[in-house]
C-alpha positions in Angstrom: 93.4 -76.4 -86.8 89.8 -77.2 -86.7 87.4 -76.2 -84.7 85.1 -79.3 -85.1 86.6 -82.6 -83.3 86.1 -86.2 -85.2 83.9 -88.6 -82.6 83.5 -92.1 -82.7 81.2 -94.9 -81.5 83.6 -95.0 -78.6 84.0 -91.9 -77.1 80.3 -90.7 -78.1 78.7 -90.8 -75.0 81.7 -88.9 -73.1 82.1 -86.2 -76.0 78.4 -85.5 -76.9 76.4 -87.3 -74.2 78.1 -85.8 -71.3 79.1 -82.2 -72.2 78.0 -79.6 -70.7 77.9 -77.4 -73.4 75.2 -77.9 -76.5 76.3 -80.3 -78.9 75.7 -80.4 -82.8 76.8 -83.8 -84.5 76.8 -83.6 -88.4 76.9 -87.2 -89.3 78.7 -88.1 -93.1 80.5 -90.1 -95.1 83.0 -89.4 -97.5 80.5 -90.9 -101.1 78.0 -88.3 -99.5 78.3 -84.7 -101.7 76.0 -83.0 -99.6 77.5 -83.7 -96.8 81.0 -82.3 -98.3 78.9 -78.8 -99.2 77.9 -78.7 -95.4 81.1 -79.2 -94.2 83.0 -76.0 -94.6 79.5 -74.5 -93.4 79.6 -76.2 -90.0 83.9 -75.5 -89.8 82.7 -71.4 -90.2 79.9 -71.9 -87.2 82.4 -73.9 -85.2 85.3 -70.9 -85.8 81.8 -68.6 -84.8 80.5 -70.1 -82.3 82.3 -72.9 -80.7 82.8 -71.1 -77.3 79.0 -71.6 -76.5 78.6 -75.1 -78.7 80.4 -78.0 -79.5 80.9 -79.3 -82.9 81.5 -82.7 -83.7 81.1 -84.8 -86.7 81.0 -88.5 -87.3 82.2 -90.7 -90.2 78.9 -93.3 -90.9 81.5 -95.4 -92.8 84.0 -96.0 -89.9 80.9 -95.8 -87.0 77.8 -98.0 -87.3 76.9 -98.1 -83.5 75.9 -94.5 -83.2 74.2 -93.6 -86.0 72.4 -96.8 -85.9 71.1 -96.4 -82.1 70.3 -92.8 -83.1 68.1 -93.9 -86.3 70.3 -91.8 -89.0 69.0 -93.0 -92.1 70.1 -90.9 -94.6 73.3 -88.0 -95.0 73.7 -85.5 -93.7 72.1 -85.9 -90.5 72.8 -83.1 -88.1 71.5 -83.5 -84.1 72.0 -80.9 -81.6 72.1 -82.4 -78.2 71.7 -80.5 -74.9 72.0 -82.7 -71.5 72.2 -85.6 -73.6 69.2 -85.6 -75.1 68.4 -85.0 -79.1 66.8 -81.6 -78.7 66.9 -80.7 -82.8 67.4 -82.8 -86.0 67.8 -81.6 -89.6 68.3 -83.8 -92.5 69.6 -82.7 -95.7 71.9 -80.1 -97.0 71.4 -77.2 -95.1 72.4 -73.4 -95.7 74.3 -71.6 -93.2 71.1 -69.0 -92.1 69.0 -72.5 -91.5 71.8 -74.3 -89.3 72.5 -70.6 -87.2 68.5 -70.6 -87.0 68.4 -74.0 -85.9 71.1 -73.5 -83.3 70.2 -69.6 -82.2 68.6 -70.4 -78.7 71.8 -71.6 -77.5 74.7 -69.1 -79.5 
């Protein structure tokens, strides 16, 4: 089973917005090959990590709403969110040391 959870436009704000834990969204879409080489990356952090921080991703193709309202303008896009608010964004394909580094104040 995985360890990250698929989120939509609707349930965004009660899944990310409103958790209490530290959130990282990893926005794609399925023409994106970047995003496919971060994907197994953010499944190993999730099996790692996912006690201390929520992993989520969200399909660009089937949800507009979100990434619109969040200005995502090109894949991958990964947020971290902590009380709701965007506290981190990295754009781009990212290695697994950058996305640990990104994330290490809250593991």
């Amino acid at each position: 089973m995985s360890n990250v959870v698929d989120v939509t436009d609707a349930n965004f704000a009660e899944v990310v917005l409103q958790s209490p834990k530290p959130v990282l969204v990893d926005y794609w879409a399925d023409w994106c090959a970047p995003c496919k080489q971060l994907s197994p990356i953010v499944e190993e952090l999730a099996a790692q990590h996912g006690d201390k921080v929520t992993f989520v991703k969200m399909d660009t193709n089937a949800n507009t709403a979100v990434p619109a309202a969040q200005g995502i303008m090109s894949l991958p896009t990964l947020q971290v969110f902590v009380g709701g608010e965007v506290v981190t964004q990295l754009v781009g394909a990212k290695s697994k040391a950058a996305l640990t580094k990104a994330l290490a104040e809250y593991l």
